[in-house]
N, CA, C and O of each residue as an XYZ file, in Angstrom:
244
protein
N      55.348    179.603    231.825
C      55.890    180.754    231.138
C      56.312    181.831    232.130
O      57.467    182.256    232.113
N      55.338    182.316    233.056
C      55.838    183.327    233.927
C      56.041    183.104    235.327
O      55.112    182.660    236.000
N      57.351    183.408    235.931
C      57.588    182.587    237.266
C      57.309    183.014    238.763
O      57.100    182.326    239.762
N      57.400    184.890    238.510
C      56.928    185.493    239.719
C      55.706    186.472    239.426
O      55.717    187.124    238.382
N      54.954    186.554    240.070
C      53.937    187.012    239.971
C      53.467    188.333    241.460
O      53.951    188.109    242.570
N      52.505    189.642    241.253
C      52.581    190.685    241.742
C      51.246    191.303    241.283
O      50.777    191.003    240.185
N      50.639    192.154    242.105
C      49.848    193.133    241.826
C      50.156    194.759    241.663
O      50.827    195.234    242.579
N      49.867    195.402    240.917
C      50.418    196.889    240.956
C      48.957    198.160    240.787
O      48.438    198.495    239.722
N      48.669    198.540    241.857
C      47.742    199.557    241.922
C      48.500    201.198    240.755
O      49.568    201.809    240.756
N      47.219    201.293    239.952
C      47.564    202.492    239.607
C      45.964    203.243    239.354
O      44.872    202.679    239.422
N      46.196    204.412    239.104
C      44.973    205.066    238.899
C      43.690    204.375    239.828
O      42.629    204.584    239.238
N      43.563    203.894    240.637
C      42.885    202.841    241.165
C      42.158    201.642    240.723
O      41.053    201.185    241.015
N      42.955    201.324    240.055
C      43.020    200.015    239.140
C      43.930    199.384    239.562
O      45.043    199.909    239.623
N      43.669    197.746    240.081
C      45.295    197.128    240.234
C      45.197    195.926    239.355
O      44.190    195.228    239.235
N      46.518    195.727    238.659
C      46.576    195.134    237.664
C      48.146    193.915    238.183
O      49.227    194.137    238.728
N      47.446    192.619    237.624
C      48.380    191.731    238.033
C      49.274    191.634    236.553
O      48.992    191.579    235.356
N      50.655    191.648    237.478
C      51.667    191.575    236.643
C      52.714    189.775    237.058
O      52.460    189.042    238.014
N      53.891    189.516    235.928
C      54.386    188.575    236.612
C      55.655    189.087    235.933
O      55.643    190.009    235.117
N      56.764    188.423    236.326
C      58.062    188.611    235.447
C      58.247    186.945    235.095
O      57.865    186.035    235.830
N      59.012    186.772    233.626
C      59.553    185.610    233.159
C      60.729    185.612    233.803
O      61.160    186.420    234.625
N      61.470    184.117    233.125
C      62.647    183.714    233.616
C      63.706    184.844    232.813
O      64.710    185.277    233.378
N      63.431    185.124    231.828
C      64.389    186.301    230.856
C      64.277    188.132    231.193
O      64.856    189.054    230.618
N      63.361    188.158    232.270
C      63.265    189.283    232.597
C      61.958    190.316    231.951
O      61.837    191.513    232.215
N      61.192    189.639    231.195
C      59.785    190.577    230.763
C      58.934    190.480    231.527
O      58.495    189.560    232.217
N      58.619    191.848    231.331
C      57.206    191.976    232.600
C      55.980    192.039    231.664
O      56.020    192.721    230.640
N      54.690    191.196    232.083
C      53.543    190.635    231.456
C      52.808    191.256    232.501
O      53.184    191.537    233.639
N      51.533    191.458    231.867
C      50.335    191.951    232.728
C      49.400    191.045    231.971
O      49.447    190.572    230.835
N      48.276    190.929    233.257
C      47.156    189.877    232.666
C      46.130    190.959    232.068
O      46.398    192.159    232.110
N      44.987    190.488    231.531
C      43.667    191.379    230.990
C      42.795    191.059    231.310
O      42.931    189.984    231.894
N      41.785    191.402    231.279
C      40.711    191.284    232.363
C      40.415    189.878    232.254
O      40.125    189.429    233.364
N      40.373    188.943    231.267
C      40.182    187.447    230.961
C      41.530    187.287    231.333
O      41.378    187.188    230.115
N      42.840    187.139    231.777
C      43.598    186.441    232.361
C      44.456    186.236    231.679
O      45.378    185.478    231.982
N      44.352    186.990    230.360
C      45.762    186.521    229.279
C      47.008    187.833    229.289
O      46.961    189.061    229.215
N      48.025    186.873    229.413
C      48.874    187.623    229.564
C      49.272    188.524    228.255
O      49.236    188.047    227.121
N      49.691    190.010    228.555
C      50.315    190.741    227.787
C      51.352    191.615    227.970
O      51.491    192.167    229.061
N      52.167    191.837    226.976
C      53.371    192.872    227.494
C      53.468    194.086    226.865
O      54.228    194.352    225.934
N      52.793    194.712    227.320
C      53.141    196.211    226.979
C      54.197    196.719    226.510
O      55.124    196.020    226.921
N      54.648    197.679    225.775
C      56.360    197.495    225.227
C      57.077    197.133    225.684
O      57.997    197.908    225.945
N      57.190    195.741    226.106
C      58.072    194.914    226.048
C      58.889    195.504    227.458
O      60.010    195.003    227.369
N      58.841    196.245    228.575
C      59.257    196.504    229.562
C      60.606    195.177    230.165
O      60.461    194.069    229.650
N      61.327    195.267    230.774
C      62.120    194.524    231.277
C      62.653    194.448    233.046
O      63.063    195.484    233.569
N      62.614    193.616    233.555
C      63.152    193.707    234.909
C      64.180    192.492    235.393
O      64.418    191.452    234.779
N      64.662    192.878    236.532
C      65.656    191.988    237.150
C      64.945    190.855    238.491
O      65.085    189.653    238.717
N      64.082    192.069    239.226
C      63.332    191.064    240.754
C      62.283    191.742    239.659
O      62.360    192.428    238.640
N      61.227    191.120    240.509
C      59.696    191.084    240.837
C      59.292    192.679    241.517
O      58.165    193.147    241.353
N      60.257    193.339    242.207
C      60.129    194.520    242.770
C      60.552    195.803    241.614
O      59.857    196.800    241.422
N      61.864    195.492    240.917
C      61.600    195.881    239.479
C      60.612    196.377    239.079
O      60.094    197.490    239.170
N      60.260    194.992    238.387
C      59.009    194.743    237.276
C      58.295    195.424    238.108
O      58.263    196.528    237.565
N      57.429    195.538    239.503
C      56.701    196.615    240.110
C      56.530    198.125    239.369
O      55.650    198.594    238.647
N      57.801    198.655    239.901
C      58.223    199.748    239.252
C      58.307    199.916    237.804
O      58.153    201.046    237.340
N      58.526    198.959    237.069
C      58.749    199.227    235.659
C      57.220    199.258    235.167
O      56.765    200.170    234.477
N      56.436    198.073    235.638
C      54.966    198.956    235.009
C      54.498    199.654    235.471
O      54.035    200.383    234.594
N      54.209    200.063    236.531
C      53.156    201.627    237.048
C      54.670    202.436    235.980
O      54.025    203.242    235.309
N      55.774    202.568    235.650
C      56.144    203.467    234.823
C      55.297    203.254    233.339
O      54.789    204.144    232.657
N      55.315    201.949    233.103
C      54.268    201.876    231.661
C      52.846    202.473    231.230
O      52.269    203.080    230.329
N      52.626    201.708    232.873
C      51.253    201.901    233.108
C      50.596    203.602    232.732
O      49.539    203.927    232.192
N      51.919    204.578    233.372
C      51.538    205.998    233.503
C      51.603    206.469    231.506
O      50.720    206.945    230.793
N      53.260    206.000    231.127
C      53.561    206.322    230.160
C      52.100    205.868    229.060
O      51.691    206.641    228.193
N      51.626    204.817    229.263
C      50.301    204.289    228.055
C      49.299    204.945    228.277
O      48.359    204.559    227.582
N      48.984    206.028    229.138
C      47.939    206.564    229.546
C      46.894    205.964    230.144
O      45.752    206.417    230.061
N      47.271    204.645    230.949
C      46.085    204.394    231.744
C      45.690    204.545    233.059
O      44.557    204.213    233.405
């Protein structure tokens, strides 16, 4: 399902993210299942970086 995969430090929490082949960015949960926060979107893997620490801030965590 998800093809590139990344870590993203925020609040000092780092949270693994991956991007699909269609461009959604997924974050795992503490058990390893993936989820997507509103549905965020990216192009690279460096993207998706940036696009969740923007989620990340916007969800209040």
């Amino acid at each position: 399902m998800n093809e590139e995969h990344s870590n993203v430090e925020h609040n000092g929490r780092t949270y693994s993210i991956s991007l699909d082949k269609v461009g959604y960015v997924w974050f795992e949960d503490e058990k390893g299942v993936p989820t997507n926060y509103g549905q965020g979107r990216a192009r690279s893997i460096e993207d998706a970086e940036k696009v969740a620490k923007s989620m990340l801030k916007a969800s209040g965590r």
